[in-house]
C-alpha positions in Angstrom: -24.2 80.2 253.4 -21.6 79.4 250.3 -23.0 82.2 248.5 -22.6 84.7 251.2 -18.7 83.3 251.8 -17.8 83.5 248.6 -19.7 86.8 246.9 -21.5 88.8 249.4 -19.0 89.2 252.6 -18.1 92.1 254.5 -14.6 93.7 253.1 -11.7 92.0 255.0 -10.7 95.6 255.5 -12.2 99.4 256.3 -11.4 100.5 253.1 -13.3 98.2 251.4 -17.1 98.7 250.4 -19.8 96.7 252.6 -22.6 95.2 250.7 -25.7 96.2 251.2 -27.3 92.7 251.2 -29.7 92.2 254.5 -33.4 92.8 254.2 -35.7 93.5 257.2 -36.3 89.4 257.3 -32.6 89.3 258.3 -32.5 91.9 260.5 -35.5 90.9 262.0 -34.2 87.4 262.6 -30.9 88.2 263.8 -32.3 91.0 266.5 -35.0 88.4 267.7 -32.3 85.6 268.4 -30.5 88.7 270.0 -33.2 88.7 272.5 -33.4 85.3 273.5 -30.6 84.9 275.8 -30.5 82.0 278.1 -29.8 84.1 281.5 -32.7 86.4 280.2 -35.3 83.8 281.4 -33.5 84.1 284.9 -34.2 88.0 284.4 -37.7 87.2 284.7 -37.1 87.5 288.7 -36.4 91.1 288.6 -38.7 92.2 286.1 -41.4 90.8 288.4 -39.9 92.5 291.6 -37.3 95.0 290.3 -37.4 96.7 294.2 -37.7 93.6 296.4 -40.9 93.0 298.4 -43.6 94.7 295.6 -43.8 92.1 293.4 -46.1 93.0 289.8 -49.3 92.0 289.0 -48.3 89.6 285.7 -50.5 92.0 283.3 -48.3 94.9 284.7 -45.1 92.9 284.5 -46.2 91.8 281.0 -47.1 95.4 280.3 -43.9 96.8 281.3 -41.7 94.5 279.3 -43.8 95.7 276.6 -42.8 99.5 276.9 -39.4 98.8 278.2 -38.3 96.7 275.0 -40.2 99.5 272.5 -38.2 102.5 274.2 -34.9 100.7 274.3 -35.2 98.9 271.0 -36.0 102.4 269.3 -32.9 103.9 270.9 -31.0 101.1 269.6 -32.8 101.4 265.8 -32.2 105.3 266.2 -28.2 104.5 266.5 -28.3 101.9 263.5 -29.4 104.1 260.8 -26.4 106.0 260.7 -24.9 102.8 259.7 -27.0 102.4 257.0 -26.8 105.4 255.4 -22.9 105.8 255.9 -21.9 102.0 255.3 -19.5 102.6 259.0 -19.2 100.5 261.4 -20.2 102.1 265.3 -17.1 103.5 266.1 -16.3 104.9 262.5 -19.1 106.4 262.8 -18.0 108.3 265.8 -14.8 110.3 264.0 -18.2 112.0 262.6 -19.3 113.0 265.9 -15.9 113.4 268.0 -13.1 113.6 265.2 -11.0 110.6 263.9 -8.8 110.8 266.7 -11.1 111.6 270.0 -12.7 108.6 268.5 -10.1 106.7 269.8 -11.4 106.7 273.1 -14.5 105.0 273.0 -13.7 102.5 270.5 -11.1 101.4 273.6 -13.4 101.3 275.9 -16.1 99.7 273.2 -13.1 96.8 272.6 -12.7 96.2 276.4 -16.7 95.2 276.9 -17.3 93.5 274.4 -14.5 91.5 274.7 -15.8 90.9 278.3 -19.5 90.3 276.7 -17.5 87.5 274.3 -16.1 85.6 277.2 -19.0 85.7 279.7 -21.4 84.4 276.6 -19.1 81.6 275.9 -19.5 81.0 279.8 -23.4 80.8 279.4 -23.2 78.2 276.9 -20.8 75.5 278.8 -23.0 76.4 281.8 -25.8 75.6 279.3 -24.5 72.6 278.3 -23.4 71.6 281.2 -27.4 71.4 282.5 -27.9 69.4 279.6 -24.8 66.7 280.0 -23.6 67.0 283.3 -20.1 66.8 284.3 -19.4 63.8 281.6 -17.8 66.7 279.3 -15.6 69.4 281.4 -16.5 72.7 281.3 -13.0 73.9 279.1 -14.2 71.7 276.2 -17.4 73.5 276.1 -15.9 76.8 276.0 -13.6 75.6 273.5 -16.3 74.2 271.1 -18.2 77.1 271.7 -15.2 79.5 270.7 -14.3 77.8 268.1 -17.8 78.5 266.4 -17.9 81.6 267.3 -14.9 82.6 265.5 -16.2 80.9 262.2 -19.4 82.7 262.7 -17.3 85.7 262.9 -14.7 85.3 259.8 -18.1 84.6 257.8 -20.6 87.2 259.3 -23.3 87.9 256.4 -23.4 84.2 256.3 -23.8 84.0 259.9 -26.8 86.1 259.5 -28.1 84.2 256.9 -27.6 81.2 258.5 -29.5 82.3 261.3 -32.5 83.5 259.5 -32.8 80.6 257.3 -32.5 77.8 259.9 -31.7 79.2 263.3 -34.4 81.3 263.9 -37.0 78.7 262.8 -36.0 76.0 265.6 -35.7 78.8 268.2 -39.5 79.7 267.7 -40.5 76.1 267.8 -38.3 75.4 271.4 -40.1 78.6 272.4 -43.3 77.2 272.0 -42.6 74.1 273.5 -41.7 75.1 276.5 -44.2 77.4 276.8 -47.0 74.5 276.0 -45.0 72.6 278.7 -44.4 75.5 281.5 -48.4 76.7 281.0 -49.0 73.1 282.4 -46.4 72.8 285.3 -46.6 76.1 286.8 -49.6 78.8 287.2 -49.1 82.4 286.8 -48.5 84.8 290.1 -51.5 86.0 291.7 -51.9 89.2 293.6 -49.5 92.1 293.4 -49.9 95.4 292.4 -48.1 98.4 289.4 -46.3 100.1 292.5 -43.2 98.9 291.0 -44.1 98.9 287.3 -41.8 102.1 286.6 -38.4 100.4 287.6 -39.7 97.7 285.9 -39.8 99.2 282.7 -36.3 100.9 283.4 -35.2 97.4 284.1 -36.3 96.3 280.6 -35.2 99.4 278.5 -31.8 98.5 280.1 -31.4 95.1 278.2 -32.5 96.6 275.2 -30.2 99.6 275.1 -26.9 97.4 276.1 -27.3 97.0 272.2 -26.7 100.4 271.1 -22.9 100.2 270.8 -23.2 97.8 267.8 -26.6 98.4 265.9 -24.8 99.8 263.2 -21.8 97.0 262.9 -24.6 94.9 261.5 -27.5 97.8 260.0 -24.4 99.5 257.6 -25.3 96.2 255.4 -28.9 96.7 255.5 -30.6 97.6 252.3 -32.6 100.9 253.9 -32.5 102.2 256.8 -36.4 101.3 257.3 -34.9 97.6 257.0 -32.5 98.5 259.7 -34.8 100.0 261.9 -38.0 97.7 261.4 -35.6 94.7 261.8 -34.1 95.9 265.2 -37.3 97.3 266.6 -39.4 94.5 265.6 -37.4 91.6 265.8 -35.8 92.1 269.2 -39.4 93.5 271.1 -41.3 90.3 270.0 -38.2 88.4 271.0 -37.4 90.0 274.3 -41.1 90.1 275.2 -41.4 85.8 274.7 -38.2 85.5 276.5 -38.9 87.6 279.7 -42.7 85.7 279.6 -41.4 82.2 279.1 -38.8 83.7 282.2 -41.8 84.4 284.6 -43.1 80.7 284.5 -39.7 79.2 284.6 -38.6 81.1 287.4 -41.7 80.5 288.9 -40.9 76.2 289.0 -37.1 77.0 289.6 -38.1 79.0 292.9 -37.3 82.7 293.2 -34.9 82.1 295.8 -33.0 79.2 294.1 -32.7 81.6 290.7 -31.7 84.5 293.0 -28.8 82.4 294.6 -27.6 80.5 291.2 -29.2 82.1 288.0 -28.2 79.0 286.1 -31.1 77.2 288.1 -32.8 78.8 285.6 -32.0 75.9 283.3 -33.4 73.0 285.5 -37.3 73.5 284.1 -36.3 73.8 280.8 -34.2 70.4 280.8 -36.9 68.3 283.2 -40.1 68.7 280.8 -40.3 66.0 278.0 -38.2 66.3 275.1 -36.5 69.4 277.1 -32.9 68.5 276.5 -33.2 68.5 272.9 -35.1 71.5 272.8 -33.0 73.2 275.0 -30.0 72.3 272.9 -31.5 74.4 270.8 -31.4 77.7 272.6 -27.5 76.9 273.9 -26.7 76.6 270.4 -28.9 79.9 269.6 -26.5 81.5 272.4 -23.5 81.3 270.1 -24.9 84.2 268.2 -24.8 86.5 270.9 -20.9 85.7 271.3 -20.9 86.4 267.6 -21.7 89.1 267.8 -20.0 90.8 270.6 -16.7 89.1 269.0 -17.3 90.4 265.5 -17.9 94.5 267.0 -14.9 93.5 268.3 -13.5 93.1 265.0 -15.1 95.6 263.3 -14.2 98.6 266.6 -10.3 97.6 266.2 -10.4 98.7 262.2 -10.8 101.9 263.4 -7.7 101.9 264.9 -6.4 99.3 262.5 -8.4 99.7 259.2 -5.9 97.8 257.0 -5.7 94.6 258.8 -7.7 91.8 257.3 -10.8 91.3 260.1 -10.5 87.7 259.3 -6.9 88.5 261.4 -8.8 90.3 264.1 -11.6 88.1 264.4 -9.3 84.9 265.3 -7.1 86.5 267.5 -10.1 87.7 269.3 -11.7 84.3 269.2 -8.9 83.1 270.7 -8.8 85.2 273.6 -12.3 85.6 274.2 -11.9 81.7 275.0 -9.1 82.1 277.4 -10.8 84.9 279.0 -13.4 82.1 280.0 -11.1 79.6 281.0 -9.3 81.6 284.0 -11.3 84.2 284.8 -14.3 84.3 286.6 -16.1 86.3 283.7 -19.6 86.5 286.3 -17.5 89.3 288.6 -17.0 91.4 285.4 -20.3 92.2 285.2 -20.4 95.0 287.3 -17.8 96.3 285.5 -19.2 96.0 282.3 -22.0 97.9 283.3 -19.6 100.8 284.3 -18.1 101.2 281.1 -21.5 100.3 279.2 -23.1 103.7 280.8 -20.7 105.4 278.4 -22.7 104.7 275.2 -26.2 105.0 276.0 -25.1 109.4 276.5 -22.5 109.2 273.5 -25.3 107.7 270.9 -27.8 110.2 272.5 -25.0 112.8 270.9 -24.9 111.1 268.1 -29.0 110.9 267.3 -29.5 114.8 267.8 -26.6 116.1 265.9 -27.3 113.8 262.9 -30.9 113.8 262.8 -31.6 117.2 264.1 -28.3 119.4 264.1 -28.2 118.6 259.8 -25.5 116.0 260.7 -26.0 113.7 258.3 -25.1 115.8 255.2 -21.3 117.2 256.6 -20.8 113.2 258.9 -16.9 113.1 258.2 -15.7 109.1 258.8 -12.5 110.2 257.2 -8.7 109.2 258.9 -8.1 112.8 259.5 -11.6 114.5 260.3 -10.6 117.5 262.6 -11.3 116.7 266.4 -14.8 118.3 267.3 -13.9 118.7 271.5 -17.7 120.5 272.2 -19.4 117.2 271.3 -17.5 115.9 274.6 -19.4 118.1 276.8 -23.6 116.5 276.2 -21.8 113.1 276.5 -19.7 114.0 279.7 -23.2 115.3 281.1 -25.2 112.4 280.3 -22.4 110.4 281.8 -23.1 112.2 285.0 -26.8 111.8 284.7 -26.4 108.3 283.9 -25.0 107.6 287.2 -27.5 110.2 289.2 -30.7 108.9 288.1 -29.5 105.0 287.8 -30.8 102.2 290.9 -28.6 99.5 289.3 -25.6 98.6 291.9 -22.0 98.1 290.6 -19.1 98.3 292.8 -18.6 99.9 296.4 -16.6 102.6 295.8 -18.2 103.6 292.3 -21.7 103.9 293.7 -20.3 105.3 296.6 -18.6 108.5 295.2 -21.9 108.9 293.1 -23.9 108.9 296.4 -21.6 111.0 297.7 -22.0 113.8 294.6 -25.9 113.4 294.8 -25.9 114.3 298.9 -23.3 117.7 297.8 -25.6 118.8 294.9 -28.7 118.1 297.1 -30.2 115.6 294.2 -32.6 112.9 295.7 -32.9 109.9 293.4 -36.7 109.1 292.6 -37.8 104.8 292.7 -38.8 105.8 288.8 -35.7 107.1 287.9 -33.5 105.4 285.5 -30.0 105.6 284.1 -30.6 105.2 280.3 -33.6 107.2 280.0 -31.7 109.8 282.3 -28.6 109.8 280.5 -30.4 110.1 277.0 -32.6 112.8 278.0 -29.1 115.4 279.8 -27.1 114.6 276.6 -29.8 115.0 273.9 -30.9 118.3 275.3 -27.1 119.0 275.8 -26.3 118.4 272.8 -29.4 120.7 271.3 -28.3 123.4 273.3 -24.7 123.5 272.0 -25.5 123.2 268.4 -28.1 126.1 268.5 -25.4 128.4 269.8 -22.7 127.6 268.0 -25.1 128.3 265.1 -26.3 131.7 266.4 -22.9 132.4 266.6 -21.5 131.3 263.4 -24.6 133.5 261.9 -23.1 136.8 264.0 
């Protein structure tokens, strides 16, 4: 890691040029530990029975993780190539697509959840811990440990990666087999079921994978290609996320559905109670920190675009810092639903993105300068997809939010299908969108 610290780091500020030092090993390796989060194995329970009452068959459970993951892990290798080829961070990249100053927007909003991701992953960990240990260490010191090595990861992020292909990644696929060698004993797969629900089980899936989207390119901009980049993302995280969820389907299956459904931290019970479980399980919480990494360091990154001559290593501590207080008084598991509001803004906005630099001829005029002129059209396809997002989506939020939507879909006379999903929905209105709009403005710029 010495190497990376002292030669090959990113810049400390925007202006700086980022090394282009990660190979598809790395990539691969930090996408895979990505993919393996501890509350993943609790999503096991939904993937299963995303509707309540028509559980899967196991081959169409398996099946749809399978699908899910490669549709939303291409979405998110779609939105890291830009990186690559521009050397911007994700929200950069967006004065290309909105203008330097409409770009302003979504980097706030980009701030604000991962921010919340930072604090409720620190949260995983202690509860992690806590499974391990038991009350004989209080929950603030775990969140302060865990902080704490967060923000060096952070300050020192191509070591990170390193660090975590070298070493990390290596332990995480022996504790994965373990306990798989161990659950395959305690616990026998599901029988019966059917595929009835094998659609929203795939939307289900897609919708872990595409939560990523807002920072593929944070991390691909210091890839070497952009085949590293995507390979890396695609491969890594689908391999990952497919071992995860599986693993999930057997643990949840000892836990009890009903116990993981009331507390998904019962989750952890299986993993700790086979032999040798605590140490191997020590593994993964410790695996976890990467995942507040890296919500912490797009932090970082998003706030030089509002900030691009502050050293990160500034940002990234301050950050730290409140990420960890976050945890301490808030109860981070009621910002989910929030979250999920504001994360239904990026899946639309990097649909944008993907058609007018791959298609549109974006990628030979992308303009990441301070002053690149505000382009207002490309708000339309997002603002659209937004709209679809929340049409087509099943996934509950708050009250009032779903609500209103229910209430546009009964005036527009829209009936929302059980297949129907948000991502895939919001993709599809603001790619198509976004075609439309660039085709006329051509024609007309031709006239």
């Amino acid at each position: 890691m010495s190497h990376a610290i002292h030669g090959e780091e990113v810049p400390l500020t925007l202006e700086g040029e980022p090394p282009k030092t990660l190979g598809v090993l790395d990539q691969g390796a930090l996408w895979a530990n990505l993919a393996v989060s501890l509350l993943g194995f609790s999503g096991a329970l939904f993937l299963i029975d995303p509707l309540g009452g028509a559980p899967l068959t196991v081959t169409a459970a398996l099946v749809a993780t399978v699908v899910g993951s490669l549709i939303g892990t291409t979405m998110v290798g779609l939105a890291a190539i830009p990186g690559t080829q521009t050397g911007k961070p994700a929200m950069v990249l967006l004065r290309g697509l909105f203008g330097a100053r409409l770009s302003y927007f979504p980097t706030v909003l980009n701030i604000i959840q991962m921010i919340g991701w930072g604090a409720f992953e620190l949260w995983v960990i202690a509860q992690g811990a806590l499974a391990i240990f038991g009350d004989t260490v209080p929950y603030a010191v775990w969140v302060i440990v865990a902080g704490v090595i967060t923000t060096v990861l952070t300050v020192w992020p191509l070591g990170a990666v390193r660090l975590i292909r070298r070493y990390i990644t290596v332990l995480v696929i022996i504790a994965m087999i373990w306990f798989a060698v161990q659950f395959l004993g305690d616990a026998q797969p599901r029988t019966g079921g059917s595929w009835e629900a094998f659609a929203p089980a795939v939307d289900y899936v897609i919708a872990l994978s595409v939560s990523w989207v807002p920072l593929a390119a944070d991390f691909a901009r210091h890839s070497r290609s952009s085949r590293a980049a995507f390979t890396g993302v695609v491969g890594g995280y689908t391999l990952a996320q497919v071992a995860c969820l599986a693993l999930g389907v057997y643990a949840v299956a000892i836990a009890g559905a009903e116990a993981v459904a009331a507390d998904s931290t019962a989750v952890f019970g299986p993993f700790v109670a086979v032999p040798l479980g605590a140490l191997f399980f020590a593994i993964l919480v410790l695996r976890e920190a990467d995942q507040s990494f890296a919500n912490v360091y797009s932090t970082t990154v998003s706030l030089q675009n509002l900030m691009p001559r502050v050293d990160r290593r500034i940002i990234s501590t301050l950050i730290g810092l409140f990420t960890v207080a976050i945890a301490l008084v808030v109860d981070v598991t009621s910002y989910g639903a929030f979250l999920g509001v504001i994360g239904a803004v990026f899946v639309p906005m990097f649909a944008v993105l993907a058609v007018d630099y791959f298609l549109l001829g974006g990628a030979a005029r992308w303009n990441t300068d301070a002053d690149a002129p505000a382009r207002w059209s490309m708000l339309v396809p997002w603002a659209l997809g937004f709209a679809a997002y929340w049409l087509t989506t099943s996934t509950p939020t708050v009250a009032p939010w779903d609500g209103f939507w229910a209430g546009v879909r009964e005036v527009i006379g829209f009936t929302r299908e059980p297949w129907m999903n948000g991502a895939l929905g919001a993709a599809i209105v603001a790619a198509l969108a976004t075609l439309l709009i660039g085709l006329v403005t051509r024609r007309v710029a031709r006239r």
